[in-house]
MIGU-277907 format. One record per residue (C-alpha): residue number from 1; x, y, z. Coordinates in pm, 1 decimal, always signed. Layout:
<site resi="NUM" xx="X" yy="Y" zz="Z"/>
...
REM end
This chain:
<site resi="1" xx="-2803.3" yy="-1436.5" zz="-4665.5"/>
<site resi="2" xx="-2961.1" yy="-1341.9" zz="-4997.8"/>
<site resi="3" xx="-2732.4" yy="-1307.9" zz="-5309.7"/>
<site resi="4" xx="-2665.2" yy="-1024.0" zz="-5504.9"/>
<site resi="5" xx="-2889.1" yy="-748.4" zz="-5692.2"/>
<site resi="6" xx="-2827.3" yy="-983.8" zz="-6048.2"/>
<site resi="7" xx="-3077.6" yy="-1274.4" zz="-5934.5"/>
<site resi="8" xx="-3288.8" yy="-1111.6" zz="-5632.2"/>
<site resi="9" xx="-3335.2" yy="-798.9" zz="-5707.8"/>
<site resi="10" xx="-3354.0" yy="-794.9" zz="-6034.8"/>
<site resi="11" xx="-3649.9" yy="-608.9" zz="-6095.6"/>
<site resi="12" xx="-3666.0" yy="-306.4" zz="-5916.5"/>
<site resi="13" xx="-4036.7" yy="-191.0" zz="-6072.9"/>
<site resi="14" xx="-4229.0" yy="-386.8" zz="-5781.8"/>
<site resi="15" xx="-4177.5" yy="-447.2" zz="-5444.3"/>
<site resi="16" xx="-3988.0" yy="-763.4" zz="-5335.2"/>
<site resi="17" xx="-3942.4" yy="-909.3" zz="-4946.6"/>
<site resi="18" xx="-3672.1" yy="-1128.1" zz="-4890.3"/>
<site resi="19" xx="-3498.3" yy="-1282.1" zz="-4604.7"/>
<site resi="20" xx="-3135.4" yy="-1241.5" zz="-4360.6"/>
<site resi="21" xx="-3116.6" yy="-1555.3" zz="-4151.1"/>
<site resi="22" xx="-2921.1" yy="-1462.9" zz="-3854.9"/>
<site resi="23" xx="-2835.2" yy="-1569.5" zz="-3502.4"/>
<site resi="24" xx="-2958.3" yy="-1948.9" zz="-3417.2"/>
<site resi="25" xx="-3284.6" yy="-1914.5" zz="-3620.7"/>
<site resi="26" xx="-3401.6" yy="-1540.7" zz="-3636.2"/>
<site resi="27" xx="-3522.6" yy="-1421.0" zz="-3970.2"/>
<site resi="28" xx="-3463.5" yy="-1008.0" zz="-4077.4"/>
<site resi="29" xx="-3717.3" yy="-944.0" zz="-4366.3"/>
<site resi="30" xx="-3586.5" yy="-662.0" zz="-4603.6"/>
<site resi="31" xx="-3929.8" yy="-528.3" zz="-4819.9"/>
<site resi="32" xx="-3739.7" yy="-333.6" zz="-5123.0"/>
<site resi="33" xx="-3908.1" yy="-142.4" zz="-5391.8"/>
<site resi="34" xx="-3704.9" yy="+50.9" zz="-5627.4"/>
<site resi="35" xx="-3396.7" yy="+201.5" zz="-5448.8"/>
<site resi="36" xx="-3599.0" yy="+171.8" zz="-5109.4"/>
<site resi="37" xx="-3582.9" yy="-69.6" zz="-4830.2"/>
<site resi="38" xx="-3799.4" yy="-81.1" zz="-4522.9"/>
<site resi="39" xx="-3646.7" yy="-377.3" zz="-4274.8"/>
<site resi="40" xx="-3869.6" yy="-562.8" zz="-4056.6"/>
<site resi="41" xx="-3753.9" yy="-639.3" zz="-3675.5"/>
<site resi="42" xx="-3401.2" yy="-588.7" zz="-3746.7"/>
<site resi="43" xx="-3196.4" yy="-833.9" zz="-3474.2"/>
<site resi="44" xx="-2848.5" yy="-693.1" zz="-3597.1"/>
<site resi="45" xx="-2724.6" yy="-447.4" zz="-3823.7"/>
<site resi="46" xx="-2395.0" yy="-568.3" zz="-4003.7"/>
<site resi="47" xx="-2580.7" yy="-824.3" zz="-4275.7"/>
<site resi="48" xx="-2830.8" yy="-570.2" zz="-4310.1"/>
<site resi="49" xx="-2541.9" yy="-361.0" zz="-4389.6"/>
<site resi="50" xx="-2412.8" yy="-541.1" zz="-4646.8"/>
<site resi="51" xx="-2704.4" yy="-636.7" zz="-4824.0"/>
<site resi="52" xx="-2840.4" yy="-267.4" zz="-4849.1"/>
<site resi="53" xx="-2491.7" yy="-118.3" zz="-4948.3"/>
<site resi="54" xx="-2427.1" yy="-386.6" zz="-5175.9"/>
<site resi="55" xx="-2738.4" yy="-342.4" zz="-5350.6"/>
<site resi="56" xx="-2719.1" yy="+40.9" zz="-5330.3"/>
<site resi="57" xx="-3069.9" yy="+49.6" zz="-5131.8"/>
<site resi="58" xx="-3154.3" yy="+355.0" zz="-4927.9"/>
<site resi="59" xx="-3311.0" yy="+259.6" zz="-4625.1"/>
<site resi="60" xx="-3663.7" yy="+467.0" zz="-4515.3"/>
<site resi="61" xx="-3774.2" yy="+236.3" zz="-4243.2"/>
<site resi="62" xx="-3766.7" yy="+0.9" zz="-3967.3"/>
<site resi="63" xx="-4067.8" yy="-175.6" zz="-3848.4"/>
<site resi="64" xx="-4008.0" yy="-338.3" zz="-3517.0"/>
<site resi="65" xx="-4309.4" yy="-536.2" zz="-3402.1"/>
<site resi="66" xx="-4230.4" yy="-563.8" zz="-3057.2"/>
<site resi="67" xx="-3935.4" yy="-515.8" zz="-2833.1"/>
<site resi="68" xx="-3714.4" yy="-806.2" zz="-2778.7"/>
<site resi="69" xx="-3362.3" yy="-777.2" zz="-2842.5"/>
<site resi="70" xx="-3322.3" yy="-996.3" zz="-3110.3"/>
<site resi="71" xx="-3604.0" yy="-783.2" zz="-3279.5"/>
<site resi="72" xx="-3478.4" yy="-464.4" zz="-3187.7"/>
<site resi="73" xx="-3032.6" yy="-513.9" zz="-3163.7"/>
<site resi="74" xx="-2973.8" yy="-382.7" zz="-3461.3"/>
<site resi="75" xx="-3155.3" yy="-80.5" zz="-3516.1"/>
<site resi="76" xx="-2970.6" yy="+216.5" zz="-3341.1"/>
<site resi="77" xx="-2674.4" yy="+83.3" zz="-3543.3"/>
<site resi="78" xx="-2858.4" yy="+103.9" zz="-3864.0"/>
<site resi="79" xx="-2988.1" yy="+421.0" zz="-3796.4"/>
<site resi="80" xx="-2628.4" yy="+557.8" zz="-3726.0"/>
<site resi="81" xx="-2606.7" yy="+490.3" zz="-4095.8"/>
<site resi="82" xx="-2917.9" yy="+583.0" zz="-4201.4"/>
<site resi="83" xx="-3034.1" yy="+841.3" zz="-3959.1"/>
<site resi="84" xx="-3331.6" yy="+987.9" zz="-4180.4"/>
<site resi="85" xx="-3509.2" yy="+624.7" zz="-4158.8"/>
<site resi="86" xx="-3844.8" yy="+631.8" zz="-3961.2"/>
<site resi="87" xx="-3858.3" yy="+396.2" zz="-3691.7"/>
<site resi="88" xx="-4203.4" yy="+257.7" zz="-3665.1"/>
<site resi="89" xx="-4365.6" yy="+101.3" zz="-3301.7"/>
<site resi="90" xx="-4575.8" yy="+81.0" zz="-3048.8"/>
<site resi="91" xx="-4696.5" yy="+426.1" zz="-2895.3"/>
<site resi="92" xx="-4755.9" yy="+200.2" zz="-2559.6"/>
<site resi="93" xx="-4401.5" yy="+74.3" zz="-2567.6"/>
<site resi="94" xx="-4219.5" yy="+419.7" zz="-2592.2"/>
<site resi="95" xx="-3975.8" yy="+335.6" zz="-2292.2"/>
<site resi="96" xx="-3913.1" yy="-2.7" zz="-2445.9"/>
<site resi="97" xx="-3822.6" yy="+132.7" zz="-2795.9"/>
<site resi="98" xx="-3709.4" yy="+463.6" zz="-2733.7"/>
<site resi="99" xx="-3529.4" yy="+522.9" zz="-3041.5"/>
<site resi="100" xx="-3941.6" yy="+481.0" zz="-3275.2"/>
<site resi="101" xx="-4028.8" yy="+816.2" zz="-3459.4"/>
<site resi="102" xx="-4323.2" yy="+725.0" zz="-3571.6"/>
<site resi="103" xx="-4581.1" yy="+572.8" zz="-3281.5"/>
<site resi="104" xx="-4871.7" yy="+329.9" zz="-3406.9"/>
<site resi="105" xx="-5133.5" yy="+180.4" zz="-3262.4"/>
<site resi="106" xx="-5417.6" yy="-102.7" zz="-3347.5"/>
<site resi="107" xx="-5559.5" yy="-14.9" zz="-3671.2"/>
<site resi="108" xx="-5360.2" yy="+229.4" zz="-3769.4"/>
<site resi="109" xx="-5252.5" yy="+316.4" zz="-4166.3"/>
<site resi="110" xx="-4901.1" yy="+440.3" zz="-4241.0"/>
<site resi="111" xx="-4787.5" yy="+511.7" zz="-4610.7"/>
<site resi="112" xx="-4477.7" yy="+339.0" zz="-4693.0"/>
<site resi="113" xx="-4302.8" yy="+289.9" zz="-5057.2"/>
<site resi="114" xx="-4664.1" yy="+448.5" zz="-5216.9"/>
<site resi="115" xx="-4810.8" yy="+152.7" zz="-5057.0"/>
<site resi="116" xx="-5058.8" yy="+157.2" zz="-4699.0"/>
<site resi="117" xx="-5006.7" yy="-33.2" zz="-4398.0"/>
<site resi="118" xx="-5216.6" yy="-177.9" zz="-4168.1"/>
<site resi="119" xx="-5127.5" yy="-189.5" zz="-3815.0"/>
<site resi="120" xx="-5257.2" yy="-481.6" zz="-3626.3"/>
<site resi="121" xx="-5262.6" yy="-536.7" zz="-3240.8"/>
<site resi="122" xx="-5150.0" yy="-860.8" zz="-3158.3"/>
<site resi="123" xx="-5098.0" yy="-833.3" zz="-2815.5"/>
<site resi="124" xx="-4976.9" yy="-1209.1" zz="-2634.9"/>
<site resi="125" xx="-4585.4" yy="-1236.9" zz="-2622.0"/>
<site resi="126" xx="-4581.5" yy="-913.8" zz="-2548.4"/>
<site resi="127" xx="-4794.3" yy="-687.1" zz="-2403.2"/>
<site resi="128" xx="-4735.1" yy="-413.8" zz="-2679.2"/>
<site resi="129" xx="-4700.4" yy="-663.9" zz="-3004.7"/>
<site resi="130" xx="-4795.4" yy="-530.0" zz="-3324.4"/>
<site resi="131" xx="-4786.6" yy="-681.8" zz="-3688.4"/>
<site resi="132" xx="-4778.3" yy="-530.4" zz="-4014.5"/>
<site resi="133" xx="-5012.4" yy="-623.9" zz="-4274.8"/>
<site resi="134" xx="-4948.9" yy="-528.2" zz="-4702.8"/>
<site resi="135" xx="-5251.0" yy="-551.2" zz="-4893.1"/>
<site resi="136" xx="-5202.3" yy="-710.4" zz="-5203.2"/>
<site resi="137" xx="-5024.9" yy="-485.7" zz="-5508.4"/>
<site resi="138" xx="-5289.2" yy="-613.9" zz="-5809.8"/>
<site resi="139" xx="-5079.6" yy="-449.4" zz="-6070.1"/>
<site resi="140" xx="-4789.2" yy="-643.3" zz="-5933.9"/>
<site resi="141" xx="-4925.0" yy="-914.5" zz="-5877.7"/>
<site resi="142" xx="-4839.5" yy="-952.3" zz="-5547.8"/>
<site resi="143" xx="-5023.2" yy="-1129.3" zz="-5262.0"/>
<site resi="144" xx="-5089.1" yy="-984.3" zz="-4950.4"/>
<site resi="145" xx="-4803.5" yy="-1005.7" zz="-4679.0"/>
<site resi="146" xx="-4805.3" yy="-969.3" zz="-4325.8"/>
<site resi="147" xx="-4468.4" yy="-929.3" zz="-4107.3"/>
<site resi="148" xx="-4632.5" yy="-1074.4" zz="-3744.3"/>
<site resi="149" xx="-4281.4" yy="-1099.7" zz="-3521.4"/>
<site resi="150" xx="-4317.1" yy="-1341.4" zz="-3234.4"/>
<site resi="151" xx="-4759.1" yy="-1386.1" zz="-3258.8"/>
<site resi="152" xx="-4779.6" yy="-1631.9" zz="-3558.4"/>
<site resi="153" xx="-4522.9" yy="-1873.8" zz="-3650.6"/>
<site resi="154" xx="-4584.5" yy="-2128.3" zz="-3896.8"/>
<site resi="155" xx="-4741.2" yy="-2416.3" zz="-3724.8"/>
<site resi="156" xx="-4734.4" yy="-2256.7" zz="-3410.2"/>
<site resi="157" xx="-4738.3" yy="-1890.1" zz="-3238.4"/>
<site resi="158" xx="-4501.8" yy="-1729.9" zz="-2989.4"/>
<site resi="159" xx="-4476.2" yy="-1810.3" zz="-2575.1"/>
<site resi="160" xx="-4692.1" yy="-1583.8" zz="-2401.5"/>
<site resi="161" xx="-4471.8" yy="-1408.4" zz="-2158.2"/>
<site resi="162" xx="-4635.0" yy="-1065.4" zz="-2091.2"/>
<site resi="163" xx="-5017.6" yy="-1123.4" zz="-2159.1"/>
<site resi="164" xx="-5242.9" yy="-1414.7" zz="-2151.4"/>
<site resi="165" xx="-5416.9" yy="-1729.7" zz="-2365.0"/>
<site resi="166" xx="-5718.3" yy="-1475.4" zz="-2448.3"/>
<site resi="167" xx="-5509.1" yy="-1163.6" zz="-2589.0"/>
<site resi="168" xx="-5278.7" yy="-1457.5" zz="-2823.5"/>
<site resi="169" xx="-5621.8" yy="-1642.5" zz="-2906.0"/>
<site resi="170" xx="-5789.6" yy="-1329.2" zz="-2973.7"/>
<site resi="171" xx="-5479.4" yy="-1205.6" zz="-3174.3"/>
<site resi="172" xx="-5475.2" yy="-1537.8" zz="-3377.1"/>
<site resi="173" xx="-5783.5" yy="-1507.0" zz="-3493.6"/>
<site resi="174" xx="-5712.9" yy="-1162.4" zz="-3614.3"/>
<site resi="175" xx="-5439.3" yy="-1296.9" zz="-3815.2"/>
<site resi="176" xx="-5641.3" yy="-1617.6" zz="-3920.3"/>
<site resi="177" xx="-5912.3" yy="-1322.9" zz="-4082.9"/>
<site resi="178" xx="-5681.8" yy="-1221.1" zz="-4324.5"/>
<site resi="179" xx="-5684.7" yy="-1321.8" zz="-4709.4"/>
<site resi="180" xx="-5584.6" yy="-1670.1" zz="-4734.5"/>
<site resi="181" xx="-5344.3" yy="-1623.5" zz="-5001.0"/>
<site resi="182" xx="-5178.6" yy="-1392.4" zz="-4780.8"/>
<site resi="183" xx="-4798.5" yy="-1470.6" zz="-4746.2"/>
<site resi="184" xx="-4719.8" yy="-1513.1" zz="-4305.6"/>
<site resi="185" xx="-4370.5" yy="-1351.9" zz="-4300.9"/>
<site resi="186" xx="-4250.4" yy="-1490.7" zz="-3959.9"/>
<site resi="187" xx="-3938.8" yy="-1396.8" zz="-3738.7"/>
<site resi="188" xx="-3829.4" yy="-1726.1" zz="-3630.2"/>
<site resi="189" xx="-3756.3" yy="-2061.1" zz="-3826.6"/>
<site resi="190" xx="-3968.0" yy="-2292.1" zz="-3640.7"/>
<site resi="191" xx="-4155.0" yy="-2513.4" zz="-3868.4"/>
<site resi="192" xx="-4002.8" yy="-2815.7" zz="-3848.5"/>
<site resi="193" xx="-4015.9" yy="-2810.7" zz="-3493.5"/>
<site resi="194" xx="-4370.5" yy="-2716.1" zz="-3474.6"/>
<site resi="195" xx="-4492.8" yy="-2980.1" zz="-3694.8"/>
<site resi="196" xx="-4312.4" yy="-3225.2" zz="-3547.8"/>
<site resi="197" xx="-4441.3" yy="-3115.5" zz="-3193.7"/>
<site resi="198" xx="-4810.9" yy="-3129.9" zz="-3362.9"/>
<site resi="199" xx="-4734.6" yy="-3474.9" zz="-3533.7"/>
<site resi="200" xx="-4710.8" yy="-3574.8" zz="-3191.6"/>
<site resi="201" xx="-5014.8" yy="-3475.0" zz="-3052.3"/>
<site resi="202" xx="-5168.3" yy="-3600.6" zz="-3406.0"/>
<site resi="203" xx="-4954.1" yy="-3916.2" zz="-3558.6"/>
<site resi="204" xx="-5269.2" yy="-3995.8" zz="-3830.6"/>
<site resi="205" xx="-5294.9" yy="-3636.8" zz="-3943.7"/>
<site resi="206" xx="-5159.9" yy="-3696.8" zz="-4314.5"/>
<site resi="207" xx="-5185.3" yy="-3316.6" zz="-4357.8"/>
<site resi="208" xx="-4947.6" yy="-3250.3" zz="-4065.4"/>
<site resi="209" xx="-4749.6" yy="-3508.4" zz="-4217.0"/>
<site resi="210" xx="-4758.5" yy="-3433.6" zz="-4553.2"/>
<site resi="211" xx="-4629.3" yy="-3077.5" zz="-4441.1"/>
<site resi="212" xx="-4334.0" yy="-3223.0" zz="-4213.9"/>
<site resi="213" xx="-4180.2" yy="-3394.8" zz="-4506.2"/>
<site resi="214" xx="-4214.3" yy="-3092.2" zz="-4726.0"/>
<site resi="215" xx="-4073.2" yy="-2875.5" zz="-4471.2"/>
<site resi="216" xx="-3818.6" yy="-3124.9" zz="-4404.7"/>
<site resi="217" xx="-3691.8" yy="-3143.9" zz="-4770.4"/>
<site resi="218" xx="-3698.8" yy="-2795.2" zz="-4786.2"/>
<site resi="219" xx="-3432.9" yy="-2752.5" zz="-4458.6"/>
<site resi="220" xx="-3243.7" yy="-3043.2" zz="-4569.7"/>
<site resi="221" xx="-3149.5" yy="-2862.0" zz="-4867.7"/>
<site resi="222" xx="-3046.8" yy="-2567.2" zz="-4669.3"/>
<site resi="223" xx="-3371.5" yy="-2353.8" zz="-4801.9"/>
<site resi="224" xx="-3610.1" yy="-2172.6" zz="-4549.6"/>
<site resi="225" xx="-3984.4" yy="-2321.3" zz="-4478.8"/>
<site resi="226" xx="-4129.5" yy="-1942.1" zz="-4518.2"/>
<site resi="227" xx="-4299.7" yy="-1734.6" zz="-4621.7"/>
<site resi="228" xx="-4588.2" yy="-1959.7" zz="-4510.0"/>
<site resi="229" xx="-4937.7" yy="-1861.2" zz="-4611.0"/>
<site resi="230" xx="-5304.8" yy="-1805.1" zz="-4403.9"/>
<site resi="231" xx="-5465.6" yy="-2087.7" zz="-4568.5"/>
<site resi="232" xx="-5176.6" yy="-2329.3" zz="-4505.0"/>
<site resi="233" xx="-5191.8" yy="-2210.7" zz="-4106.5"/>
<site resi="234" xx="-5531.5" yy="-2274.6" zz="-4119.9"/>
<site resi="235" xx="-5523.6" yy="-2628.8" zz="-4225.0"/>
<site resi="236" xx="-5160.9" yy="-2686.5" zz="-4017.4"/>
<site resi="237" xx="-5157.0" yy="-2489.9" zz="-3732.7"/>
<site resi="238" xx="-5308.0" yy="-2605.9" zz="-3415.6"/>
<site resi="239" xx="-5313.6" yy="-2311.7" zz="-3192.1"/>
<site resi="240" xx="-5473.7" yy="-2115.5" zz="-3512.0"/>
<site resi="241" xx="-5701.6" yy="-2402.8" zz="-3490.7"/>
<site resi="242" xx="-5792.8" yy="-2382.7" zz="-3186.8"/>
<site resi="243" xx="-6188.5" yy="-2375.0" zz="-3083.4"/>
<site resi="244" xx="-6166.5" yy="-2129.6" zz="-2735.6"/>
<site resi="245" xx="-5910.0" yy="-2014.8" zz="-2526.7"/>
<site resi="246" xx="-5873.5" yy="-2325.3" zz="-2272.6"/>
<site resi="247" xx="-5803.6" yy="-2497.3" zz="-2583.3"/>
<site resi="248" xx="-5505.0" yy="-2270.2" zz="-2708.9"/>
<site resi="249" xx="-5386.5" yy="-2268.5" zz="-2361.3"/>
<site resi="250" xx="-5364.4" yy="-2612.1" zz="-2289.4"/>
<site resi="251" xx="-5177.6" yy="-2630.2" zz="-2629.3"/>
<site resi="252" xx="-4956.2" yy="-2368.0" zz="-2558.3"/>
<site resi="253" xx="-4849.3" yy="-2520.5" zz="-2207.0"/>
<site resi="254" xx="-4774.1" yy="-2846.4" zz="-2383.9"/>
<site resi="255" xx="-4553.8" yy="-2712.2" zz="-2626.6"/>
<site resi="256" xx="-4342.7" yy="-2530.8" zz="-2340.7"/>
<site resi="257" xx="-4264.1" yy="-2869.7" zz="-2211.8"/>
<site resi="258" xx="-4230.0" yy="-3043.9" zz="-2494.8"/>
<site resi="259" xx="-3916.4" yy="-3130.1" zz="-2620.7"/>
<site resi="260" xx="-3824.5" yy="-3307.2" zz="-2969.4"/>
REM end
């Protein structure tokens, strides 16, 4: 869990997105500008809690990209505390998220924080997956983010349960169109295990490599492998790599199987 308003949210001029590990390897992103706080795909609500109380944050939003409970536990909780916050969602998944009061679709723009939102279809885990996408903040000098849920995960991209290897490949490559210094805010910590998975399929790739033992160092030392970025999926990611949909499927049926 992050630490206190002294080191991370220190400067309360720009926006800042930081992370709540919870459960086995979920990942609750809390976007904070000034006394605001919009939380992304909250999975519980106590450490969200905390943090935002602690840090005397007003909460105005939840975005839930799809509707998973480990996406969506939290939120009638948090809005029990904060019942003014805008729950933002999928118009087509209405009976799934019952509690959203504000209903998005693909390509939508919402106004959050004095800042616009794109709304991006990703349909593929789900049939109904969105992801959120921040345009950079120039006189911040903040990249471009984009909060994807279960569709993108560094070095690899969610199951597809509810729709099929064309809606993920098309989704990916929605994603992969994005700035390339745009910061991938995933909801699960799966790096290591992706690379490793891709290492192998590829033991001579010495960028694959090259990323493992980063990432490795990195969870060694107890520190999370994201945000990633576009251009490092790009270079690391097979299924964003991928050349047609037979290829992304064949992928993603050999990483169901696999096991470390």
């Amino acid at each position: 869990m992050p630490g206190t308003s002294d080191n991370i949210f220190a400067d309360r001029a720009c926006s800042s997105i930081n992370p709540i590990p919870v459960l086995k390897d979920n990942i609750i992103w809390i976007w904070t500008s000034g006394r605001e706080a919009i939380v992304v795909d909250p999975a519980l609500s106590k450490p969200v809690e905390e943090l935002l109380i602690e840090n005397e944050f007003q909460l105005i939003a939840i975005l839930q990209t799809h509707h998973h409970s480990d996406h969506i536990g939290g939120t009638k909780a948090l809005l029990k505390r904060w019942p003014e916050a805008e729950v933002i969602a999928s118009s087509e998944d209405i009976e799934r998220i019952p509690f959203q009061t504000i209903s998005v679709n693909d390509e939508d723009v919402v106004s959050l924080m004095g800042r616009e939102v794109k709304v991006i279809g990703v349909k593929g885990h789900t049939k109904n997956h969105l992801a959120f996408f921040l345009p950079a903040n120039e006189s911040c000098g903040e990249p471009p983010a984009l909060f994807c849920g279960d569709t993108l995960f560094s070095a690899g991209c969610g199951r597809i349960f509810e729709g099929s290897p064309k809606d993920m490949y098309n989704s990916l490559k929605k994603l992969a169109s994005l700035p390339e210094e745009t910061r991938v805010y995933c909801a699960h910590e799966y790096t290591k295990d992706n690379l490793s998975w891709a290492i192998s399929l590829y033991p001579n790739n010495i960028e694959l490599i090259e990323r493992y033992k980063e990432v490795s160092k990195l969870r060694s030392n107890g520190e999370l492998s994201l945000p990633s970025k576009i251009s490092i999926e790009k270079k690391t990611n097979l299924f964003l790599r991928a050349q047609n949909i037979q290829e992304l499927k064949k992928l993603r049926e050999h990483k169901d199987k696999w096991r470390s």
